[in-house]
C-alpha positions as CSV (number, residue, x, y, z in Angstrom):
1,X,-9.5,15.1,-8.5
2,X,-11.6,14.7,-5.6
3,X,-12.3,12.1,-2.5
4,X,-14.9,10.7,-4.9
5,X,-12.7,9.7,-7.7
6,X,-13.2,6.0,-6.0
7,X,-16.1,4.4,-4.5
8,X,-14.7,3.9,-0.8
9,X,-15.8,3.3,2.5
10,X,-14.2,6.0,5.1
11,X,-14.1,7.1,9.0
12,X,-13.0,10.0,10.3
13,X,-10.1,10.0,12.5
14,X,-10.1,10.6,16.3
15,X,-8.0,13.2,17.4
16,X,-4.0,13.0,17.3
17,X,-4.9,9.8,15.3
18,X,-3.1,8.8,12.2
19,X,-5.5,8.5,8.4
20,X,-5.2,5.3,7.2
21,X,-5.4,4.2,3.6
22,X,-5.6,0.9,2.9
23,X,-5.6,-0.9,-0.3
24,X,-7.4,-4.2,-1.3
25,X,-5.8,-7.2,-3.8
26,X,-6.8,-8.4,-6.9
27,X,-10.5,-9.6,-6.4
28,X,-11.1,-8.0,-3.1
29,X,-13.4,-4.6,-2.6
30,X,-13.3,-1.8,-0.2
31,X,-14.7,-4.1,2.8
32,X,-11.2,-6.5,2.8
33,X,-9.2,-4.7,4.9
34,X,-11.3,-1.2,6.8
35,X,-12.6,-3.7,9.4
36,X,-8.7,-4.9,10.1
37,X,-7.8,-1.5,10.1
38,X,-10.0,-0.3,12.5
39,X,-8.5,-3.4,14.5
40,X,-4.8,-2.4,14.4
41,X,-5.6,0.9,15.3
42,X,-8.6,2.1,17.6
43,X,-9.4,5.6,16.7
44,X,-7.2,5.6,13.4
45,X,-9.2,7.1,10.2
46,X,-9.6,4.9,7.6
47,X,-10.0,5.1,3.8
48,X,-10.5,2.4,1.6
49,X,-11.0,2.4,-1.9
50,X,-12.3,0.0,-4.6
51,X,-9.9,-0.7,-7.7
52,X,-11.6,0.7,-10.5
53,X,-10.1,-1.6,-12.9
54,X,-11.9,-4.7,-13.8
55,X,-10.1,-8.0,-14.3
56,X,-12.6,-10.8,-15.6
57,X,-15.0,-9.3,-12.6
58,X,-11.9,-9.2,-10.0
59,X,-11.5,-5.1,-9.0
60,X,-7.7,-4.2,-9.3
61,X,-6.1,-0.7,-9.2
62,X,-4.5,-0.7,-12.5
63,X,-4.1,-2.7,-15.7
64,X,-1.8,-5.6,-16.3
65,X,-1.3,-8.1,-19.8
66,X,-0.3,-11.3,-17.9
67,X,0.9,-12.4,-14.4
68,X,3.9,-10.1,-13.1
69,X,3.3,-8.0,-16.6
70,X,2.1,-4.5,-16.3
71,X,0.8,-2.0,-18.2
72,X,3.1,0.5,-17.7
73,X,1.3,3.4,-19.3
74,X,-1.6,2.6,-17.2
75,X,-0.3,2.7,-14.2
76,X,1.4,5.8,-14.4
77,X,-2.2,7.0,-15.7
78,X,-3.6,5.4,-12.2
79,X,-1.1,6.5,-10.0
80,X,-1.1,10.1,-10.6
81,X,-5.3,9.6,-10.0
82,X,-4.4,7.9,-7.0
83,X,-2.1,10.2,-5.3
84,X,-4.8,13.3,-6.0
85,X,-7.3,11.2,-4.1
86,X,-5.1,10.5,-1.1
87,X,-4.3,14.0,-1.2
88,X,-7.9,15.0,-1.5
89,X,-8.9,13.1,1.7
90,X,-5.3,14.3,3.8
91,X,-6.7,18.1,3.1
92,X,-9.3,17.1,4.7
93,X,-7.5,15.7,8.0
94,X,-4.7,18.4,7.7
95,X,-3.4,17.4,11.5
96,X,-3.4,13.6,11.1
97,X,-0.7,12.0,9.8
98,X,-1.4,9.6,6.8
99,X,-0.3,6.0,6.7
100,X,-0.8,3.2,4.2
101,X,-1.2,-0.2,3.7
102,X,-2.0,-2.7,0.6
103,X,-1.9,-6.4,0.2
104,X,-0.5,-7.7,-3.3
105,X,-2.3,-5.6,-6.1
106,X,-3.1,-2.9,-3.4
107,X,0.6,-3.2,-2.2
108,X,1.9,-2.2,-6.1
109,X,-0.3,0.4,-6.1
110,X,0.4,2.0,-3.0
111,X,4.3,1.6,-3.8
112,X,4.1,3.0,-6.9
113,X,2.2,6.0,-5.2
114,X,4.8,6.2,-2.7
115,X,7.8,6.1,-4.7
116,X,6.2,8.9,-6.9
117,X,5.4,11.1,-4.1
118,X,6.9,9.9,-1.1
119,X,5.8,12.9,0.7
120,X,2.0,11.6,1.0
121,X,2.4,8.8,3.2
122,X,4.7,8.8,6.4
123,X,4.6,5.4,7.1
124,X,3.9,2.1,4.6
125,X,3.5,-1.3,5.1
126,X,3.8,-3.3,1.9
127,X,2.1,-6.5,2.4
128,X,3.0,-9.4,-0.8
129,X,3.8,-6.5,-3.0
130,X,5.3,-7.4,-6.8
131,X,7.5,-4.8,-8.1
132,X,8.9,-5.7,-11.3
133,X,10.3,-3.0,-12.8
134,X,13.4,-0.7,-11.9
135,X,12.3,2.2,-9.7
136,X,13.9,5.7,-10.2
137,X,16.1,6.6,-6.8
138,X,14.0,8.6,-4.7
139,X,15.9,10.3,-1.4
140,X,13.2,12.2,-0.5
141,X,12.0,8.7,0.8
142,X,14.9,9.1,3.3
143,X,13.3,8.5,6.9
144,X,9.6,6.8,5.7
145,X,8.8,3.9,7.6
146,X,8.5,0.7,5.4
147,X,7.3,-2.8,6.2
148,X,7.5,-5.5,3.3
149,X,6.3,-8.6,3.8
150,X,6.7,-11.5,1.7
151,X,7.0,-15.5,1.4
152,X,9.8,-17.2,0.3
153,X,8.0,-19.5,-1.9
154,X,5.5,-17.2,-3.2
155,X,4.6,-18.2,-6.8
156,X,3.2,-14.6,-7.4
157,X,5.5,-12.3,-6.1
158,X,9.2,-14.0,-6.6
159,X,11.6,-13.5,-3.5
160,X,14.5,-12.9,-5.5
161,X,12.1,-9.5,-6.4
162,X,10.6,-9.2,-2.6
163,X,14.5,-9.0,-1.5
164,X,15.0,-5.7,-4.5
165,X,12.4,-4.1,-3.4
166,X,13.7,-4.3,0.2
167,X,17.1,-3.8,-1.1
168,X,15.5,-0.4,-3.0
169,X,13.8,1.1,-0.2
170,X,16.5,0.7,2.0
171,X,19.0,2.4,-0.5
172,X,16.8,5.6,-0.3
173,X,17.3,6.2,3.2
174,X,13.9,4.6,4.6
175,X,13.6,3.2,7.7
176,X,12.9,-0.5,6.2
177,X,11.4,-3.2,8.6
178,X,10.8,-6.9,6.9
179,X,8.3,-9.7,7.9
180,X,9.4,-13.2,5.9
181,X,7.6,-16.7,6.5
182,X,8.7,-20.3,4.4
183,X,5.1,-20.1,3.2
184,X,3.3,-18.1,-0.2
185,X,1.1,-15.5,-1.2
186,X,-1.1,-15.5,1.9
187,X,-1.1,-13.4,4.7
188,X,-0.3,-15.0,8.0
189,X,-1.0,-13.8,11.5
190,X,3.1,-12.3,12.3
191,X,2.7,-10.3,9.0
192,X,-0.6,-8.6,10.7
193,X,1.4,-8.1,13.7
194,X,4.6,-6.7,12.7
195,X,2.0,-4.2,10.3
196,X,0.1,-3.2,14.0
197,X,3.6,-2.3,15.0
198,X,4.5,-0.3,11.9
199,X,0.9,1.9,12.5
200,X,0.6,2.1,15.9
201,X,4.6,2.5,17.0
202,X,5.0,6.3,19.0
């Protein structure tokens, strides 16, 4: 695998500035999030991929037969081509460190990347994620940084699953911070914030 395996838009780092992978949802491209990026964190490298999975025209990362129902198979398939890509582009930034963040169908993907090799990615913010299967235990995600965000009325992503997937991540050892509004599957502006504290914290 190779940093071309995706169409993406990328900026190189500055130096002692973290890579930044970021990961777009279901229907969005490569542009949703590297301008936000660059906001969060001046100087930060960014990578952003495009899904290379098409739903009805709408890019995703990986396959899925209904809402909330994955192909399994596939995403295993997708998320070993996933983590070679981000490991491609780190070899290239060998001194920065390499963070991560994804917003519903980018938040799955980058999950699923991080709970297979939780070595790739110091710090994660999962932004609306839906994680509906049981994840293996992983302590060598003892000490990552995670951020989930969710809504408590979020027809896509169930709470009752949001509050596993916290639960999970938390039972590994990670260093789990949560961002929860009253509201859906949008992003609101205290989610962006509390993720601008995940990146940028010393």
């Amino acid at each position: 695998m190779s940093t071309e395996t995706y169409h993406a838009l990328t900026k190189a780092p500055e130096p002692d500035a973290p890579l930044i992978f970021v990961f777009h949802g279901t229907g969005g491209d490569e542009h949703q999030f590297f301008d936000l990026a660059q906001q969060l964190y001046p100087g930060a490298g960014v990578v952003s991929p495009r899904g290379d999975v098409s739903e009805m025209g709408a890019a995703r990362f990986f396959r899925r037969t209904g809402e909330g129902v994955y192909d399994m198979k596939d995403l295993a398939r997708r998320t070993e081509t996933m983590a070679a890509f981000v490991a491609s582009h780190k070899a290239q930034h060998p001194d920065a460190p390499a963070y991560g963040f994804g917003y519903s169908n980018g938040a799955n993907i980058l999950a699923s990347v991080a709970m297979t090799y939780p070595g790739l990615f110091a710090r994660i913010g999962l932004l609306h994620p839906l994680i509906p299967w049981e994840p293996a235990a992983n302590p060598a995600l003892s000490g990552s940084q995670v951020l989930i965000t969710a809504g408590k009325h979020d027809p896509i992503c169930p709470w009752p699953l949001s509050q596993r997937l916290i639960d999970w991540f938390a039972a590994q050892g990670a260093e789990v911070s949560t961002h929860i509004h009253d509201g859906g599957h949008e992003l609101r502006q205290p989610e962006l914030s509390a993720l601008q504290t995940l990146l940028t914290a010393p």
